[in-house]
C-alpha positions in Angstrom: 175.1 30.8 -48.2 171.4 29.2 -48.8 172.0 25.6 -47.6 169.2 22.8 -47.8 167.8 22.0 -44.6 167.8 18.7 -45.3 171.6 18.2 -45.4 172.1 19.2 -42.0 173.7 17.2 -39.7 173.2 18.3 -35.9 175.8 16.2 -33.8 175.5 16.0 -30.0 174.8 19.5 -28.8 175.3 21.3 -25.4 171.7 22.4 -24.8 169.0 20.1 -24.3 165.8 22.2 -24.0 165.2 24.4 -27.0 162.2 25.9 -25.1 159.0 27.8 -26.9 159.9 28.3 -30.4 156.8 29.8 -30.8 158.1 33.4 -30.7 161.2 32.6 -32.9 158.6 31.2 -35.3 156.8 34.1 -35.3 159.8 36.5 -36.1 161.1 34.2 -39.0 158.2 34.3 -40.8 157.6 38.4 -39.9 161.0 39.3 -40.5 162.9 36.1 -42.2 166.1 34.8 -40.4 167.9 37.7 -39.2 171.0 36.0 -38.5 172.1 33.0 -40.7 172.9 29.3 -38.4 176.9 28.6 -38.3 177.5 25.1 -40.0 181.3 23.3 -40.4 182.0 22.7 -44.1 180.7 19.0 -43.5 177.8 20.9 -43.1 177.4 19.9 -39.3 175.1 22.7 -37.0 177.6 24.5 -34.9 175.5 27.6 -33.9 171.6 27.8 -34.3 169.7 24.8 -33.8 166.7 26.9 -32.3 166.7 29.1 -35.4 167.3 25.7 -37.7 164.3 23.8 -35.6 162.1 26.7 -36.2 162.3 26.8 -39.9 162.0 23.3 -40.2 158.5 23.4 -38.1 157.6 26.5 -40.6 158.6 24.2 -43.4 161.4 25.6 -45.0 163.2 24.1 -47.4 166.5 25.8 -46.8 168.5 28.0 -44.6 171.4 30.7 -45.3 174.5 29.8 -43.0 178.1 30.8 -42.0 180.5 27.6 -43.3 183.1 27.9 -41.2 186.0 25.4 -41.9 189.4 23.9 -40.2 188.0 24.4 -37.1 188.7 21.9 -34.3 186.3 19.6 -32.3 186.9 21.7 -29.4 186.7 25.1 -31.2 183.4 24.1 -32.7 182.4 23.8 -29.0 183.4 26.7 -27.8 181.4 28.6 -30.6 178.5 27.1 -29.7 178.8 27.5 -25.8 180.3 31.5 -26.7 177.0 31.7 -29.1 174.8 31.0 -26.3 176.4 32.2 -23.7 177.2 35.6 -24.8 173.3 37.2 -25.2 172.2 39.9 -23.1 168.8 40.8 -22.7 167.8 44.2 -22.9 166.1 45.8 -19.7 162.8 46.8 -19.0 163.6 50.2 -19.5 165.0 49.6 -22.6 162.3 47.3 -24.0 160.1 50.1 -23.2 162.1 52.7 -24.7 162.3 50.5 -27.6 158.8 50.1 -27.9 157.9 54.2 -27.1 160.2 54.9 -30.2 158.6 52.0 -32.3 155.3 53.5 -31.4 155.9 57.5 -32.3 157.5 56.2 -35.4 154.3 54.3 -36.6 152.3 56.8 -35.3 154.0 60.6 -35.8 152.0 63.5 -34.4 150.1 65.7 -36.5 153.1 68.7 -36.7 155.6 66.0 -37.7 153.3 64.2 -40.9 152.8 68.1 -42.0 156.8 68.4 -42.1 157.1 65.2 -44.0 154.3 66.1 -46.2 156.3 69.7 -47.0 159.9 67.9 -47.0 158.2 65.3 -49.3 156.8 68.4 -51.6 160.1 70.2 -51.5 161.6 67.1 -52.8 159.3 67.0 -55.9 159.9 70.8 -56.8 164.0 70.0 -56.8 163.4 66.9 -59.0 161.3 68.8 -61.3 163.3 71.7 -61.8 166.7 69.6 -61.8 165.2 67.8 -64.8 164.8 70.7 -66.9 168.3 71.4 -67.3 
């Protein structure tokens, strides 16, 4: 649900130092917002202040979120403890094996653009001939 940033209430929360929302920044306005903030249905933050803080320095407007509703004062904590809590970061090895796939992909070797160039050309030939039926 798009909600307007500027109905937002953020309440006492458990973390204090949002760090560098430089990167965060970065990745909203690359990619948008990946995963929407979790508000209460008096549309109090629950989950997501660094995500909401970042858009608000980028300017936006508004924000999609998760209403969630009849939850308790103490379940509402627990979600945003278990939000923050619960992130893993990958491994070096993984980051690079992330980044090693990410880097064949935007750059395939010469044998592999010829086979997309054929499959592509194959494709065009069974659209063409499908049509003259």
């Amino acid at each position: 649900m798009l909600v307007p940033i500027k109905d937002i209430k953020i309440k006492k929360r458990v973390r204090k130092d949002l760090g560098n929302l430089e990167d965060l920044k970065d990745s909203l306005r690359t990619y948008g917002l990946l995963n929407p903030i979790t508000l209460n249905s008096k549309y109090e933050l629950i989950a997501g202040e660094r995500r909401l803080q970042s858009a608000i320095q980028l300017g936006w407007t508004s924000i999609n979120a998760n209403i969630v509703d009849n939850l308790t004062e103490v379940e509402q904590l627990e979600m945003e403890i278990e939000e923050n809590n619960q992130r893993k970061e990958f491994t070096d090895t993984e980051l690079m094996e992330g980044y090693k796939r990410l880097q064949r992909l935007r750059n395939p070797g010469f044998f592999y653009r010829i086979f997309l160039f054929f499959k592509h050309l194959l494709q065009k030939i069974a659209d063409f001939f499908s049509n003259k039926k």
